[in-house]
C-alpha positions as a Markdown table, in Angstrom:
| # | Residue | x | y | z |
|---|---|---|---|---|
| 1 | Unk | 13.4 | 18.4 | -26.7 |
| 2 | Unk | 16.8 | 19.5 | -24.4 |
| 3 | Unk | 18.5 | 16.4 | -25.3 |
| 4 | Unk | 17.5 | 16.6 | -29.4 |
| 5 | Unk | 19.2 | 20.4 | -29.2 |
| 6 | Unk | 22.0 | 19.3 | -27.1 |
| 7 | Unk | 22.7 | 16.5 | -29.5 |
| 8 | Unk | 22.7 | 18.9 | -32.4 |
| 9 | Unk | 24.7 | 21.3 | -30.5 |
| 10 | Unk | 27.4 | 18.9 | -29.4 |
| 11 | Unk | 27.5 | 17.4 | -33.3 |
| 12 | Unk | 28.4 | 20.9 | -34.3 |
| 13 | Unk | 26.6 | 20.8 | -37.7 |
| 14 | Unk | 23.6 | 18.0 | -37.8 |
| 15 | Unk | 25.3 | 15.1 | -38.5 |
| 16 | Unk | 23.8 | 12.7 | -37.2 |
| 17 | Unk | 20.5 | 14.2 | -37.4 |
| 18 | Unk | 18.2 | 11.5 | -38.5 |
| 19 | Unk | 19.5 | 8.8 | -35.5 |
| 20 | Unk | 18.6 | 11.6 | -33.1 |
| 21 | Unk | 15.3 | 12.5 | -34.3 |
| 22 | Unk | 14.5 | 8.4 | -34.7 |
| 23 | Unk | 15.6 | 8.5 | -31.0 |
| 24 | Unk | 13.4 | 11.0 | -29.9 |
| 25 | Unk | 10.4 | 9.9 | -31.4 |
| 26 | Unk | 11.0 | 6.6 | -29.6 |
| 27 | Unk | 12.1 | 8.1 | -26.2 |
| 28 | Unk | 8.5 | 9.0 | -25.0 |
| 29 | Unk | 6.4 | 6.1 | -27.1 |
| 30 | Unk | 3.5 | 6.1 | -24.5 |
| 31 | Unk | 1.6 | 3.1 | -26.4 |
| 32 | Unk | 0.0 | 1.2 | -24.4 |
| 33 | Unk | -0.1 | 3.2 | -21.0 |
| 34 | Unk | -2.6 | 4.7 | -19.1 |
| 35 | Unk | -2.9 | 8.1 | -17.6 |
| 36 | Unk | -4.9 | 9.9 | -15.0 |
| 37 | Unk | -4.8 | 13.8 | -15.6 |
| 38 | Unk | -6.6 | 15.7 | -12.8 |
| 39 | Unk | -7.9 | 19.4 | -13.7 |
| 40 | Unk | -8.2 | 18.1 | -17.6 |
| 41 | Unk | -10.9 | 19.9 | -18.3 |
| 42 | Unk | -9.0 | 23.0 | -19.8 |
| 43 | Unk | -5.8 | 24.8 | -19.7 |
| 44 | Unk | -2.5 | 23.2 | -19.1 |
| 45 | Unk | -4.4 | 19.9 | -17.8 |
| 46 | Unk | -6.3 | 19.9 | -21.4 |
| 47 | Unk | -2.9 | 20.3 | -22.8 |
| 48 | Unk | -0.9 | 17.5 | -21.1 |
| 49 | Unk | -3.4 | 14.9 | -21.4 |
| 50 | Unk | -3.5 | 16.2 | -25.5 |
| 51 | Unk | 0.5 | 15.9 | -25.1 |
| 52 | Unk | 0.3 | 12.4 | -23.3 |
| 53 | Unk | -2.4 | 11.0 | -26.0 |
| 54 | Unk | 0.3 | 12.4 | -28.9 |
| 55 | Unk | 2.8 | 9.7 | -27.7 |
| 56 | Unk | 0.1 | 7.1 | -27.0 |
| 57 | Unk | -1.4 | 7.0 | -23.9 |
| 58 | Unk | -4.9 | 6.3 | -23.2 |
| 59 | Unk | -6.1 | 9.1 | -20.8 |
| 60 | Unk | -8.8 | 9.5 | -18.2 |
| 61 | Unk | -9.7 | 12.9 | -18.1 |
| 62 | Unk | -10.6 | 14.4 | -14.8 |
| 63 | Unk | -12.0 | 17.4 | -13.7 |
| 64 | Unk | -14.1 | 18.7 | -11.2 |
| 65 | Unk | -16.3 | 20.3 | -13.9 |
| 66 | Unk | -17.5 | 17.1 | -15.8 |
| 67 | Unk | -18.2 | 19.2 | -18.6 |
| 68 | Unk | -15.1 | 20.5 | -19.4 |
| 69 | Unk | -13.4 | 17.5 | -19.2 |
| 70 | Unk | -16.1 | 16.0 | -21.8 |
| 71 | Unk | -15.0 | 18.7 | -24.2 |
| 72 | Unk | -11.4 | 17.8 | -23.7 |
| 73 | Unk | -11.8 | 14.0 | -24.2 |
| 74 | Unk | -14.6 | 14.4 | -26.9 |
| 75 | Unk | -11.4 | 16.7 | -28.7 |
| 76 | Unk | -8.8 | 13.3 | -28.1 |
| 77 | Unk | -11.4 | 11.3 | -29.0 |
| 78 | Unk | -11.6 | 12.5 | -32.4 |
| 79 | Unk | -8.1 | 13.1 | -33.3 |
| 80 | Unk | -6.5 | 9.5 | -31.8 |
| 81 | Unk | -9.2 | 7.1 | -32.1 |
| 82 | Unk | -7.6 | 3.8 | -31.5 |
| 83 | Unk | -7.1 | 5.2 | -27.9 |
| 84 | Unk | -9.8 | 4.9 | -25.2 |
| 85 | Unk | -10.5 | 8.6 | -23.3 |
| 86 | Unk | -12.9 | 8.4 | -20.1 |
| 87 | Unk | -14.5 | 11.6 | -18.5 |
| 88 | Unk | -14.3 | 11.2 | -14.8 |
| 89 | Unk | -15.7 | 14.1 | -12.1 |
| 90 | Unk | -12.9 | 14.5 | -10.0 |
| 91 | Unk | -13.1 | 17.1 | -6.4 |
| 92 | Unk | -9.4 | 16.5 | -5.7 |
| 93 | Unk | -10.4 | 17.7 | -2.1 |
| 94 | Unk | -12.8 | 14.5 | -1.4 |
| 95 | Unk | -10.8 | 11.6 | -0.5 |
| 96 | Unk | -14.3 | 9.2 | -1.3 |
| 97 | Unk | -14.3 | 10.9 | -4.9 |
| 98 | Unk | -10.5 | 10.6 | -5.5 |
| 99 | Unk | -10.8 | 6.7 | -4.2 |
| 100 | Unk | -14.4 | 6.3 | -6.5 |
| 101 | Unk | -12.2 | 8.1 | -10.2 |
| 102 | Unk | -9.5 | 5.8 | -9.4 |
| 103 | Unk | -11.4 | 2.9 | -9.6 |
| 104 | Unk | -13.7 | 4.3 | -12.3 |
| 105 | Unk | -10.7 | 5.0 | -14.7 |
| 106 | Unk | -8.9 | 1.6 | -13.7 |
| 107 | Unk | -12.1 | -0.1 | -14.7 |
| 108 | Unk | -12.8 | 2.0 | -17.7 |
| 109 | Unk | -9.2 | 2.9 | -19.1 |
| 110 | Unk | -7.4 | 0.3 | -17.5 |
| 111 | Unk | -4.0 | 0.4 | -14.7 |
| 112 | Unk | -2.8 | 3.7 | -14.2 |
| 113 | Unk | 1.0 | 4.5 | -15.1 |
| 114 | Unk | 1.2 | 7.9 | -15.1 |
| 115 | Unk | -0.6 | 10.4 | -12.5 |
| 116 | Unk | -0.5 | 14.4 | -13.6 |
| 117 | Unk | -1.2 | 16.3 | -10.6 |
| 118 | Unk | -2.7 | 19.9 | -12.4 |
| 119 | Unk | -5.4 | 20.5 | -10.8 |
| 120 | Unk | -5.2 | 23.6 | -9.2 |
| 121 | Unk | -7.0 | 27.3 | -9.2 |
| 122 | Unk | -5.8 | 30.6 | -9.0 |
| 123 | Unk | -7.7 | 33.5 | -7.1 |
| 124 | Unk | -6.8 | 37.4 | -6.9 |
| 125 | Unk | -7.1 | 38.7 | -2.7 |
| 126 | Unk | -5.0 | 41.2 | -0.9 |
| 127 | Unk | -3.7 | 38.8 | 1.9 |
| 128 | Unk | -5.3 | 41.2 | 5.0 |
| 129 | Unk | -8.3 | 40.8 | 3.1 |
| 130 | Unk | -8.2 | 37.0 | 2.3 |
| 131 | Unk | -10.3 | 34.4 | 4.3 |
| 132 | Unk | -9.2 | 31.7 | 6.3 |
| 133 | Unk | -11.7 | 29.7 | 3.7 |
| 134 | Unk | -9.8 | 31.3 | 0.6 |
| 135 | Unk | -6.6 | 29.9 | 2.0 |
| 136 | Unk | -8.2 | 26.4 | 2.6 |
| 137 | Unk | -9.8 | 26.1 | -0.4 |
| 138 | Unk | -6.2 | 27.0 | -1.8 |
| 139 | Unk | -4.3 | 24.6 | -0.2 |
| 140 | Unk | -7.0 | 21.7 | -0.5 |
| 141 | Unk | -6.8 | 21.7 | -4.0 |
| 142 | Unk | -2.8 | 22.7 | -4.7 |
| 143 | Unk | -1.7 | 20.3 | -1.8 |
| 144 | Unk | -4.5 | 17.6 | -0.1 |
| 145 | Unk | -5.2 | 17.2 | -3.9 |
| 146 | Unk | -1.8 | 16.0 | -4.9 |
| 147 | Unk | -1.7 | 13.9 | -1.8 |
| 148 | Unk | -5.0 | 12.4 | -2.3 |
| 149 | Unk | -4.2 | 10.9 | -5.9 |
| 150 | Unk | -1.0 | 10.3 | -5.3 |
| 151 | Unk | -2.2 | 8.1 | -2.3 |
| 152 | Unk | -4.3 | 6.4 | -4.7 |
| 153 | Unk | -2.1 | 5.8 | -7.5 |
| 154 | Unk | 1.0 | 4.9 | -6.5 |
| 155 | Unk | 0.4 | 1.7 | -4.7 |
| 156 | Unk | -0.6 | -0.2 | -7.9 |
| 157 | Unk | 2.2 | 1.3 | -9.6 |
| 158 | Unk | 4.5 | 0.1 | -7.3 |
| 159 | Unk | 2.9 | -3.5 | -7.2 |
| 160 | Unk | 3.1 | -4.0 | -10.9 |
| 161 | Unk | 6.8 | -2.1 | -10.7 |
| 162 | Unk | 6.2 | 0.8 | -12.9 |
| 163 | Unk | 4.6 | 4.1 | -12.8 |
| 164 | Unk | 5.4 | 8.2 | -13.1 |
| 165 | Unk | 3.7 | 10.3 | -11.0 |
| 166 | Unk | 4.3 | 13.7 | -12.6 |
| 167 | Unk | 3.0 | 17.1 | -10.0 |
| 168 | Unk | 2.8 | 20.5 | -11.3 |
| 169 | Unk | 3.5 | 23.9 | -9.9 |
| 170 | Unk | 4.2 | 27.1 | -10.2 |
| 171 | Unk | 7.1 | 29.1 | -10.2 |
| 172 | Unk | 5.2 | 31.9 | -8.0 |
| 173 | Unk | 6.1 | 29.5 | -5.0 |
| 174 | Unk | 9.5 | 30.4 | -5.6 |
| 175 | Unk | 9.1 | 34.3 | -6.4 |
| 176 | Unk | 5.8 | 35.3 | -5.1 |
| 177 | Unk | 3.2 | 37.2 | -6.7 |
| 178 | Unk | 1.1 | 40.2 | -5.9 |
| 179 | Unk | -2.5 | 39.3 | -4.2 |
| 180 | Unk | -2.1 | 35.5 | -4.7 |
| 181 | Unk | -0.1 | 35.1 | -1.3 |
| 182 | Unk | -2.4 | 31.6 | -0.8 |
| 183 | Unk | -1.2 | 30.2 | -4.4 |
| 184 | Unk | 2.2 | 30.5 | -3.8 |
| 185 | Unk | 2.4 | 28.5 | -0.5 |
């Protein structure tokens, strides 16, 4: 959307409008590729794999809670139909499970092109109070998470020469945050 408002910006009024907008509908035409979207299975994860399927992707929808990512691809599922959606149980901590849902969503949606490392969890604990197994559990999912998939996507992305992988965060690793010391690390 930047470069649409630039463009109308920099035109003064909106000429050229219509050869922008055409352009912009084109710029992220996702028919045909495949996404893996870990921690799908609600919030922003739910929303970018709904964002990725609006342009034409084909999604497998991870989560740890298998459930929840039913309910997010069931939702795709009805409202882009030609697309294929597969539910995949995903413990971003468990290098075995990471290996097994790439396979599984390679099988059943076809090659990955674009990884969206969400996954993550946010916890409320005064840092003197915090356990060393708040802080692990923490960090296994924000970081060994996005190493795990990453490890697992990116080499057939670079053998067939394309591929995105796309890793969220938070600004709170910038700024800090009361009582989440662990979540901004």
């Amino acid at each position: 959307m930047f470069c649409f408002l630039r463009a109308v910006r920099c035109s003064g009024i909106i000429e050229g409008y219509e050869t922008v907008w055409e352009g912009m509908k084109t710029m992220f035409d996702l028919t045909g590729r495949n996404a893996l979207v870990t921690g799908a299975g609600g919030g922003l994860g739910s929303a970018i794999a709904g964002s990725l399927a609006s342009q034409g992707a084909s999604v497998a929808v991870t989560d740890i809670l298998e459930e929840a990512a039913a309910v997010t691809a069931d939702d795709l599922s009805s409202r882009f139909p030609d697309q294929r959606f597969e539910v995949i149980q995903l413990d971003v901590t468990d290098e075995a499970n990471v290996k097994a849902a790439y396979e599984k969503a390679e099988a059943e949606v076809g090659n990955i092109d674009i990884l969206v490392n969400v996954a993550g969890i946010a916890t409320i604990v005064r840092f003197e109070e915090m356990t060393f197994a708040e802080w692990r559990e923490m960090l296994g999912i924000h970081l060994d998470g996005t190493f795990l998939c990453t490890r697992y996507g990116l080499p057939g992305m670079l053998e067939r020469g394309f591929g995105r992988v796309i890793c969220i965060s938070s600004i709170v690793s910038t700024t800090g945050v009361a009582y989440e010391t662990h979540y901004g690390a």
